[in-house]
N, C-alpha and C positions, 0 to 999 in steps of 0.2 A: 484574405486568409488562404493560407498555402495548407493543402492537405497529401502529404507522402507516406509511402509505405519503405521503410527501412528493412533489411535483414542483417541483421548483427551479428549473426555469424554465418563463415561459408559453409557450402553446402545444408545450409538447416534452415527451408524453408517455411518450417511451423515455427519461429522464433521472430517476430516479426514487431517493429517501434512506427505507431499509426503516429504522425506529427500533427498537430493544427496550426499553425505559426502563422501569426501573426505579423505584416511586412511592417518596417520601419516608419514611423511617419513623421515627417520635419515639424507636424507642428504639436505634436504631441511629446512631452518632457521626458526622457529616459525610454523612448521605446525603442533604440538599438540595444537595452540590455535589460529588458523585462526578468521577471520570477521565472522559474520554470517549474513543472509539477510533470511525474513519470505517474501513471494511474495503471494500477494491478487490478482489473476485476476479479471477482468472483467466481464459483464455478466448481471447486472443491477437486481442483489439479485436474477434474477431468473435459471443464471445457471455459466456453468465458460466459457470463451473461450481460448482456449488452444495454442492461440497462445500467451497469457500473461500470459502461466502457463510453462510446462516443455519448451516451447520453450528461456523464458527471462532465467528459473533457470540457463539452460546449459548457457547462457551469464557472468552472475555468477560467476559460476562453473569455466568456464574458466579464469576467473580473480580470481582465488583461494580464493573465497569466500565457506561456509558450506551452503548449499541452503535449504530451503525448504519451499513449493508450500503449501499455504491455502485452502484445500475446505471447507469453512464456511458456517453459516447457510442460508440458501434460502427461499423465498416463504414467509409464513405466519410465518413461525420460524426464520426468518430475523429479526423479528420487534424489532425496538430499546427498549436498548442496547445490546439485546439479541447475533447479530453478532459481537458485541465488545467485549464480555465475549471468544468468541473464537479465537480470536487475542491475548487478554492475557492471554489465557490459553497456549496459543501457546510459548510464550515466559515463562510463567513457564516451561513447558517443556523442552526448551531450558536450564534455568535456573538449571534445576534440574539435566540436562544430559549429563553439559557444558564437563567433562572429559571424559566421551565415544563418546560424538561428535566430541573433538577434536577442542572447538569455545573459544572464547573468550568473556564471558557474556558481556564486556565492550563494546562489540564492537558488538551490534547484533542493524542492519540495517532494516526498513522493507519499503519495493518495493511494490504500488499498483495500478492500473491501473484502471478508469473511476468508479465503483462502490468498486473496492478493493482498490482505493485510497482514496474513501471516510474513506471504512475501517480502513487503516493505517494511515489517518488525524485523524480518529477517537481515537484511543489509543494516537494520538502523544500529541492531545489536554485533554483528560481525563483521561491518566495515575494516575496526581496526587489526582483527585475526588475518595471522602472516598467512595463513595457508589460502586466504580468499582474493587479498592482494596480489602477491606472489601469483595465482594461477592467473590472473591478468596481466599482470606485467605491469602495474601503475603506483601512482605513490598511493598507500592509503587515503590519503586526505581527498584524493579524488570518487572514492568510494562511498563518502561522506553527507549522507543529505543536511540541508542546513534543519528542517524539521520534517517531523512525521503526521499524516492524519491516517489515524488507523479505525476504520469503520466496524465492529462488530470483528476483531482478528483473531485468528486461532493463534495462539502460541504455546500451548502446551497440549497435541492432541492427546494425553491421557484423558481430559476432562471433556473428552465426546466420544468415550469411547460409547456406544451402544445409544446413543441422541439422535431424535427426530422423532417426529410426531408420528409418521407414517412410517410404511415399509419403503419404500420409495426412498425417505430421506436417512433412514437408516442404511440401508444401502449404499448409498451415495457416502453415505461418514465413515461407512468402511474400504469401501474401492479408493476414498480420499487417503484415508489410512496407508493403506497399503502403498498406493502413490510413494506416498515420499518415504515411506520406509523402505519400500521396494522389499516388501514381503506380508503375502497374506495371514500370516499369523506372527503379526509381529510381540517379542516379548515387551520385559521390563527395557533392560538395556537400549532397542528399538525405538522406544519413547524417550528415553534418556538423551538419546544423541541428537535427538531432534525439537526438544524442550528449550526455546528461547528465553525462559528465565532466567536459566542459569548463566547467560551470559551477557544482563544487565547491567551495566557499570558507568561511572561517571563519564565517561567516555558516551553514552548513546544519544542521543539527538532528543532537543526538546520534542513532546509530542501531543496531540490534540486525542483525545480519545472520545468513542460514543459507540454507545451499544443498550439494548431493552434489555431492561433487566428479565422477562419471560423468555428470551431465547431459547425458542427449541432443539436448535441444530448446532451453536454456537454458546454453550454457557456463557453470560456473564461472567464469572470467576476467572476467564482468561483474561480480560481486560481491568478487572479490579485487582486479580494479583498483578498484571504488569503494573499499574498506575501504583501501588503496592513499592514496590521494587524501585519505581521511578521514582518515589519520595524519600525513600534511604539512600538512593547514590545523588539527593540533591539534584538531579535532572527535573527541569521546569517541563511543565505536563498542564494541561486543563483537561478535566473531565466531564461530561456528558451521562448520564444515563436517566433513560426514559421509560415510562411504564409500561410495557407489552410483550405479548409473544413471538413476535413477526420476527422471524430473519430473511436477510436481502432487501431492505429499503431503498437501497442505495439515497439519494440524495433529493428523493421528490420534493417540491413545492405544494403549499398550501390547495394553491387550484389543483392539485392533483389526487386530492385526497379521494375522489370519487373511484379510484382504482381497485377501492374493494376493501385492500388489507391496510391500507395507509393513513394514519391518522393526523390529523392538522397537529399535535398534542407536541408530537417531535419534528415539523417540515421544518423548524427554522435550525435544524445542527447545523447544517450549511452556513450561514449565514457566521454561525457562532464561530465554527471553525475558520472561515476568514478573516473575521475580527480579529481571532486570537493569532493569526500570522502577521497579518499588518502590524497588529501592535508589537508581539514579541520576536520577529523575525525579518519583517523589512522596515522599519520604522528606523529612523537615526538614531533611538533612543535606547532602542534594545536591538539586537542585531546578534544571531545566532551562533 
């Protein structure tokens, strides 16, 4: 496995595509043109958390997927859609380097967790808008993941406004706020333009969803109205949800449960969520 550090755009060294790639092997069937999967961690636009970053890739990885780990834009450079131009840039990249990666453009996945699922909702539902196209220069259809696994994602931050259990996590849901609004008191309108709902359409990418219904920092209701929205535009979806409070799971294992906040009850989403791509997205039978 080949591990690189990409910068996908000049001069902006905090923008940066972590690859694992996996080399071709003769006696292994189709591994000049594996899945690919782009993975948005965590972090609430102000940083990443690394346990939904090299830790999910390697999960991946192991399921003989081409990985490679998002650090998008943060902070004040977060502001929409400014970290969406970095997601599809990501997949140009992709697109352009499908033979020395060894991927199958058809077949590129993108994984995002609490603010990186916002991310990867966000390209699943704006791929096909001229204005996101057009600022890259590509054909839409290259903007296009063939499906989505969105982990506990914000897509509407109205419904966190003032969420977290602590001060701390309140905090943090506000400076996130402001991020992509790019203003610390943001109105109605500010919410509005940045609410992925409303730009769900039969056009969006099947998707896998999972999320605890207790979320503290992340309502549920973001992911049940998507999943919501995804069954009136007839867009294929499996959903997920589990009983608890915990947000930021990412992707642990059963053995891993002794970490404190992590329960055996939901370690197998993983497992679920691959199921339902093999079968509905690289399978001959069904195909994205």
């Amino acid at each position: 496995m080949k591990i690189e550090k990409v910068l996908l755009w000049e001069n902006r060294e905090d923008v940066v595509l972590v690859s694992y790639v996996l080399e071709e092997n003769k006696e292994i069937i189709g591994s000049d043109r594996r899945p690919a999967v782009v993975i948005s961690p965590g972090g609430g636009y102000l940083g990443y958390t690394e346990r939904e970053g090299e830790a999910a890739a390697l999960r991946f990885t192991a399921a003989g997927y081409q990985t490679f780990v998002l650090h998008y834009s943060l902070g004040k450079k977060a502001k929409f859609p400014c970290a969406v131009y970095d997601i599809g840039k990501a997949l140009c990249y992709l697109h352009e380097n499908a033979d020395r990666l060894s991927l199958d453009p058809k077949k590129i996945v993108v994984c995002g967790f609490s603010a990186g699922g916002n991310l990867s909702a966000s390209l699943g539902v704006l791929w096909d808008k001229p204005f996101f196209y057009e600022k890259l220069q590509v054909s839409p259809e290259w903007l296009r993941p063939a499906a989505m696994v969105l982990a506990y994602p914000v897509v509407d931050f109205a419904l966190g406004q003032g969420c977290g259990e602590s001060r701390e996590e309140q905090e943090m849901s506000r400076a996130c706020i402001a991020s992509v609004t790019g203003t610390d008191n943001p109105g109605e309108a500010d919410y509005e333009k940045i609410n992925l709902l409303q730009y769900v359409s039969e056009n969006t990418p099947p998707a896998f969803l999972f999320h605890l219904s207790g979320d503290l920092v992340v309502p549920v209701e973001n992911t049940l109205s998507f999943a919501g929205l995804l069954a009136k535009n007839h867009v294929p979806f499996e959903l997920y949800v589990a009983e608890d409070k915990w947000h930021g799971v990412s992707m642990f294992e059963v053995k891993d449960t002794d970490a404190g906040f992590f329960r055996k009850d939901y370690a197998g989403w993983f497992d679920l969520a691959k199921a339902w791509l093999d079968k509905k997205i690289f399978s001959e039978e069904g195909k994205g």
